[in-house]
C-alpha positions in Angstrom: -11.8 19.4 -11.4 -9.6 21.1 -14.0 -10.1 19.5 -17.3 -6.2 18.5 -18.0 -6.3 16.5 -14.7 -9.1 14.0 -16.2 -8.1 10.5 -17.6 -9.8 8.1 -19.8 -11.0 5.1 -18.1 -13.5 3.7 -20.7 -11.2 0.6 -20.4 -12.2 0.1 -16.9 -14.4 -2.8 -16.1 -18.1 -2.0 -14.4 -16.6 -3.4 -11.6 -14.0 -1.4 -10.9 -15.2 2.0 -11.6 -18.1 0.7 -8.9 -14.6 0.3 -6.4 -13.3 3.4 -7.3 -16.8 5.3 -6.6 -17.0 3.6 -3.4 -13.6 3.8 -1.7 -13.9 7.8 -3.0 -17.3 8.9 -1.7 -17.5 11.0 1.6 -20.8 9.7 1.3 -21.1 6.0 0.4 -24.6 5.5 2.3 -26.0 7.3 -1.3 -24.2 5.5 -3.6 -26.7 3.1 -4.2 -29.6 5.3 -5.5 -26.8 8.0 -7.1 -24.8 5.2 -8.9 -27.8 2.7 -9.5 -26.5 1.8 -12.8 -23.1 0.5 -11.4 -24.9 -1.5 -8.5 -27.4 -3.2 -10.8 -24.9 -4.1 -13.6 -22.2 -5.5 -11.2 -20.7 -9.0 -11.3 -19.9 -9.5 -6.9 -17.6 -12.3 -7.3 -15.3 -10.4 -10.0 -16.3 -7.2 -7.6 -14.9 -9.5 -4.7 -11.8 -10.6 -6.8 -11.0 -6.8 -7.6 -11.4 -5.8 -3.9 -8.6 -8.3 -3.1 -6.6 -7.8 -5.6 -5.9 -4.5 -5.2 -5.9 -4.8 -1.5 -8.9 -2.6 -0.2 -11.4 -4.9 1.0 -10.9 -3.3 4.1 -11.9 0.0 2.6 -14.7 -1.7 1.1 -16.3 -3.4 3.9 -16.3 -0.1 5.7 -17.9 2.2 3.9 -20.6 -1.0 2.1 -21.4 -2.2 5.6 -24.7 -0.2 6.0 -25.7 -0.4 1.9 -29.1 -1.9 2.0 -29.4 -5.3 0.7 -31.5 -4.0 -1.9 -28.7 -3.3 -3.7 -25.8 -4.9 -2.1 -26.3 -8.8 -1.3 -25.6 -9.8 2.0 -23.3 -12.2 1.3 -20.7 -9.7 -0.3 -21.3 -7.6 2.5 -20.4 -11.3 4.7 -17.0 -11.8 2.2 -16.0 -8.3 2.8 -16.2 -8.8 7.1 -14.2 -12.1 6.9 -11.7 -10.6 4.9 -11.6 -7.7 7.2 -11.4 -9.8 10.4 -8.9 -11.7 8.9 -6.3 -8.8 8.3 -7.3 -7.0 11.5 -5.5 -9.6 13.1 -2.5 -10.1 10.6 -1.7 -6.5 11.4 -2.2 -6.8 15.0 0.4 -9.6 15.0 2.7 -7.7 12.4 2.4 -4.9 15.0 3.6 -6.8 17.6 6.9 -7.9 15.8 7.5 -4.8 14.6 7.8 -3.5 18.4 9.8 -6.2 18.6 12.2 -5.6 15.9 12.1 -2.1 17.3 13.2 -2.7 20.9 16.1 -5.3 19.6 17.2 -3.1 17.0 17.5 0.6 19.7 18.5 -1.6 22.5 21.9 -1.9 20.5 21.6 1.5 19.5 20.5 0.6 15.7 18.3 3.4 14.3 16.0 2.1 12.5 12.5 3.7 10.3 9.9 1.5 9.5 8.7 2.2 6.0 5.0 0.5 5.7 3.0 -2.3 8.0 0.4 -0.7 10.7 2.6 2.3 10.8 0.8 3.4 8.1 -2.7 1.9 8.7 -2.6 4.2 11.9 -1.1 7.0 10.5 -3.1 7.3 7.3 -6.7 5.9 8.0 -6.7 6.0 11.9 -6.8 2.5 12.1 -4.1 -0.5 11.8 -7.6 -2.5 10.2 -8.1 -0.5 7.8 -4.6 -0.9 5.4 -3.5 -4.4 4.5 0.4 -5.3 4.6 2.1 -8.9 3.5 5.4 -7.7 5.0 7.4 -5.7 7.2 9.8 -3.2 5.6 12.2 -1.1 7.4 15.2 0.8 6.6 18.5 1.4 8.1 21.8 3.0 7.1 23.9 1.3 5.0 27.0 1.2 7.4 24.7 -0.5 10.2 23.1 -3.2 7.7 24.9 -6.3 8.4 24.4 -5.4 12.1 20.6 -5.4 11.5 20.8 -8.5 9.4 22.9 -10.3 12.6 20.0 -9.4 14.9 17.1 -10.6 12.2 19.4 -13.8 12.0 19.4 -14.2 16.0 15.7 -13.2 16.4 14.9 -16.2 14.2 14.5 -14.9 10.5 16.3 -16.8 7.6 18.0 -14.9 4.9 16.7 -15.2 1.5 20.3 -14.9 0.0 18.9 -14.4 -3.9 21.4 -11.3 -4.2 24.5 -12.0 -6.7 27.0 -9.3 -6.8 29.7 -8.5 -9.6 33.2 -5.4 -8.1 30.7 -4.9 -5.0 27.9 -3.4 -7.4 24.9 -4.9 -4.8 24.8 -1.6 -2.8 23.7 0.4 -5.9 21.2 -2.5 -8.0 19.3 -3.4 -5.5 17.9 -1.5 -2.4 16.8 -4.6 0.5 17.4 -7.7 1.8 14.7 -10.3 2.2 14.3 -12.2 5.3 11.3 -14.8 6.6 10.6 -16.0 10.2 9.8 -19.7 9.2 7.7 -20.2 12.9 6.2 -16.7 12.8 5.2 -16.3 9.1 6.2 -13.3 8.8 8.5 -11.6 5.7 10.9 -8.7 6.4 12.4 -6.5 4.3 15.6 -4.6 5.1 16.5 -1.8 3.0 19.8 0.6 3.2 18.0 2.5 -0.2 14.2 3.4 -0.4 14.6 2.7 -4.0 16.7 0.7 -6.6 18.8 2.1 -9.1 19.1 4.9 -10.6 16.9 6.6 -7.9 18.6 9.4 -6.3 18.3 8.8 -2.7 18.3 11.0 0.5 20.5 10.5 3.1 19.7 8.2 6.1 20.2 11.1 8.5 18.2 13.8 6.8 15.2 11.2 7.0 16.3 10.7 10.8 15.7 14.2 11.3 12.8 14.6 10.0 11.0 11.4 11.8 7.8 10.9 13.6 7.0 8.6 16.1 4.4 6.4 15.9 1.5 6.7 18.4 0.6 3.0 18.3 3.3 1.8 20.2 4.5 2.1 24.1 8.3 1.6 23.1 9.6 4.2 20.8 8.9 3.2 16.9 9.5 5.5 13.9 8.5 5.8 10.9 9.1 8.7 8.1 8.3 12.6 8.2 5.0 13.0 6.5 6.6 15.1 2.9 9.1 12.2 2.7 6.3 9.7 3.2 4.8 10.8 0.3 7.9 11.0 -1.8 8.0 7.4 -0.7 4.7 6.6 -1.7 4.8 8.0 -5.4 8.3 6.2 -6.1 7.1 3.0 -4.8 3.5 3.3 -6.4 5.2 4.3 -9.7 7.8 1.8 -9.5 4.6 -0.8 -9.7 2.7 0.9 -12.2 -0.1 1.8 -9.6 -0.9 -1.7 -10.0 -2.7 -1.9 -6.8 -5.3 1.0 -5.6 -3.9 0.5 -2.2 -1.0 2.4 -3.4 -2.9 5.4 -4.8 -5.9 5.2 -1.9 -2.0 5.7 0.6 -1.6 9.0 -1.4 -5.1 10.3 -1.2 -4.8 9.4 2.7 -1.7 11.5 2.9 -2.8 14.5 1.2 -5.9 14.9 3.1 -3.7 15.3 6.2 -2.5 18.5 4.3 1.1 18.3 3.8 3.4 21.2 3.3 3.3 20.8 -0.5 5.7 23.3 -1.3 8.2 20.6 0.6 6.8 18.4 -1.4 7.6 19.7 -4.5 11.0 20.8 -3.6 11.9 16.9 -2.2 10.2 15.7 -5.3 12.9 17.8 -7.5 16.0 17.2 -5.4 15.3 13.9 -5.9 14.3 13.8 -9.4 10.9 11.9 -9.7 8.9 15.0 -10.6 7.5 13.2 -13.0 6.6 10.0 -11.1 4.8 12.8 -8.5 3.1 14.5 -11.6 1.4 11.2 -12.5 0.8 10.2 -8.6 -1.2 13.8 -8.0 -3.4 13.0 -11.3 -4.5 9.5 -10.4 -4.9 10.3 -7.0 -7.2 13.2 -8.5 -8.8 12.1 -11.2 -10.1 8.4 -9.9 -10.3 9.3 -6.2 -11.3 12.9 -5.9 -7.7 13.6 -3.8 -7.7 17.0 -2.8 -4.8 19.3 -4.5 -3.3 22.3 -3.3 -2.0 24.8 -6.3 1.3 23.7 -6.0 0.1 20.0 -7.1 -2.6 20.9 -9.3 0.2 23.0 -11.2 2.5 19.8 -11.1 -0.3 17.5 -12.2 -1.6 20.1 -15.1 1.7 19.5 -17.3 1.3 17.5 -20.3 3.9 14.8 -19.5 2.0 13.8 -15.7 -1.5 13.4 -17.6 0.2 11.3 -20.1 1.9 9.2 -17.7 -0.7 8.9 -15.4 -3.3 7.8 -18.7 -0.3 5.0 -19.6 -0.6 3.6 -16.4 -4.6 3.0 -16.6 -3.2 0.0 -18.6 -2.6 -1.8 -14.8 -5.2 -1.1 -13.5 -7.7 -2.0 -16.4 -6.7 -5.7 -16.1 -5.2 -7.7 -12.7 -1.7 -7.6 -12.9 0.5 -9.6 -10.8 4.3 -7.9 -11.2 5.7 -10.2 -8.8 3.7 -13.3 -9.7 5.9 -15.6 -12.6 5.9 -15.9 -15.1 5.1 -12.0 -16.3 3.2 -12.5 -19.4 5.5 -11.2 -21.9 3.5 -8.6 -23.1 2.9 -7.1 -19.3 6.4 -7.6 -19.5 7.4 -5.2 -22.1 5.2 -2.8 -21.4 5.5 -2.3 -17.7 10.2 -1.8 -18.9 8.9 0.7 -21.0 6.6 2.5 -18.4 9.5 2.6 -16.3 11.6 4.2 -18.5 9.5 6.7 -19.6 9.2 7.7 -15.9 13.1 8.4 -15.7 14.5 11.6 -16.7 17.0 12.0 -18.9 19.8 11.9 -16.3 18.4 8.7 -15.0 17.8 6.8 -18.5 21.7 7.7 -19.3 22.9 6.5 -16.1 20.7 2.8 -16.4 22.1 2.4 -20.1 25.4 2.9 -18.8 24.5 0.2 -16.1 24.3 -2.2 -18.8 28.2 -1.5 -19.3 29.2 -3.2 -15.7 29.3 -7.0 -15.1 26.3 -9.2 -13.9 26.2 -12.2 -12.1 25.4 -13.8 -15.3 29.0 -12.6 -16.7 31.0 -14.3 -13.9 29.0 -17.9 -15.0 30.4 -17.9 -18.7 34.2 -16.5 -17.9 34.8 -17.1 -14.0 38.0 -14.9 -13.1 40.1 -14.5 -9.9 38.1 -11.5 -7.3 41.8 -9.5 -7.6 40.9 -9.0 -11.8 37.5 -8.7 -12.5 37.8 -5.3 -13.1 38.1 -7.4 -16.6 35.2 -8.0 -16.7 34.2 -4.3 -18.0 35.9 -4.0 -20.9 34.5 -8.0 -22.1 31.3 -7.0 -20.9 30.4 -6.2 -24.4 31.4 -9.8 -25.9 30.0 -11.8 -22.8 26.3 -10.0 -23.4 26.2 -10.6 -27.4 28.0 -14.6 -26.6 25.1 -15.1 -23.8 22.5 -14.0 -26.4 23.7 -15.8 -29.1 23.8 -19.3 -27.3 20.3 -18.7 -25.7 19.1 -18.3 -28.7 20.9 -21.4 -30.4 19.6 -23.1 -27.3 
């Protein structure tokens, strides 16, 4: 490996360097006697907490399952294959309401791609088992979404309705709506963008275009073309600071299936998150022994993508829950900074001059008729620094 693609991970606990070793070998069977040091020094139930955590216990158990007990107590070996069975058949049953969804959605001539969920498990590991999923997430174009939310609606699902919108601004500053089958269990989300503001997004039909179909299914069920897959991956891995390997494992799935890379590149330019990619292709190299073509290697060799995949060892040398409140404060900070960094220059001018237009917030300390709140930009200003000031009276 090319010395500018190597990161720093001192910071790293025993623990999960021993993960990293594991889910990367071709040859796990010799970890034991090649790693011995990591094996003998290792704490299993914070190994056990990392493996969940960053959602590859399923990885895990898989390539640990024939470790000798010498080295590997049974028991974690035990933990592991419960975990395993357990999501085996989550997926099985998100599988079968995601043929579901599918066959409700075509049969009113919806289209419809289905972003993550087994999809992926199949498509990237050979196995639905072998990926974990909370969720189902699938996107459709914006013009058909409230005909896609009707349907959810009727198949049972209840709308999460957390989305507060100022002059219409929902479609642009946020990117999916939540919904949850009460009786099911199950979470859906439906997008109409693959990512939030001020990500430049493809259009629906180029993505149609370009679709596979996914072999685990009778009824047709698609799911995105393998180059816009990874685009995918590396926005919504770097979108979450990489703060679970399951992310980064998804991109070292996807480039061993040799992907036309020079699509790559050029998708990862039109849509501006070269620099997300750089830092995707030195992670994915550096901790897990991806494979890179030139083209990547060439990405992931500029300055920037090493520095920006270094900053974002910070999540993963600590568990860090994004969407668990409260975000310490610190995480906080860091993680809106991260982000920003990520952006380029177009972007960050664009999400300053966000901060111009009205919130929901806005409308709660001056509530005007719908016909004027075109007002509301020009007080937008005075309504921030009045909002600050009393919260910090309060």
């Amino acid at each position: 490996m090319e010395k500018s693609l190597r990161l720093d991970t001192d910071m790293l606990t025993n623990e999960m360097k021993l993960i990293l070793e594991i889910i990367s070998s071709d040859r796990p069977e010799a970890l034991p006697k090649d790693k011995a040091g990591l094996f003998q020094d290792c704490e299993w139930d914070a190994f056990i907490q990392l493996a969940m955590h960053h959602r590859v216990y399923s990885v895990l158990y898989m390539q640990m399952k024939d470790m000798g007990d010498d080295m590997v107590p049974p028991a974690v070996i035990q933990r592991l294959y419960r975990h395993y069975c357990t999501n085996t058949l989550r997926m099985l049953h998100l599988g079968g309401e995601i043929e579901h969804i599918g066959k409700e959605l075509t049969g009113r001539g919806l289209r419809c791609l289905f972003l993550k969920g087994p999809v992926l498990g199949q498509d990237l590991y050979g196995s639905v088992s072998l990926r974990t999923s909370s969720d189902l997430d699938l996107l459709v174009p914006l013009p058909e979404l409230f005909r896609a939310e009707t349907i959810l609606i009727k198949l049972g699902y209840e709308k999460d309705d957390y989305i507060e919108s100022v002059l219409g601004d929902w479609k642009w500053r946020h990117h999916h709506l939540t919904f949850f089958h009460p009786v099911k269990g199950i979470k859906v989300e439906l997008h109409w963008r693959l990512n939030p503001f001020p990500s430049k997004e493809p259009k629906f039909n180029e993505l149609w275009l370009r679709k596979r179909r996914s072999t685990l299914f009778g009824s047709p069920i698609y799911y995105l073309g393998r180059e816009d897959l990874f685009v995918f991956l590396v926005t919504h891995g770097a979108r979450h600071g990489w703060s679970r390997l399951r992310w980064l494992l998804d991109i070292k799935q996807l480039l061993n299936q040799q992907p036309d890379h020079g699509q790559i590149i050029k998708r990862l330019r039109r849509r501006r998150c070269m620099r997300a990619g750089g830092q995707s292709v030195v992670l994915a190299s550096s901790l897990l022994q991806a494979p890179l073509a030139p083209e990547l290697r060439r990405l992931g060799s500029r300055r920037r993508s090493v520095r920006l995949a270094q900053d974002a060892m910070f999540y993963l040398s600590q568990m860090i829950h994004l969407h668990k409140e409260p975000v310490p404060e610190e995480v906080g900070a860091y993680h809106k900074r991260h982000l920003f960094a990520l952006m380029p220059l177009r972007h960050k001018c664009l999400f300053i001059l966000s901060f111009m237009l009205p919130y929901p917030e806005d409308v709660k300390v001056i509530r005007l008729p719908r016909m004027i709140r075109f007002i509301y930009i020009p007080l937008r200003p005075f309504l921030w620094a009045w909002r600050k000031s009393v919260g910090v009276q309060k």
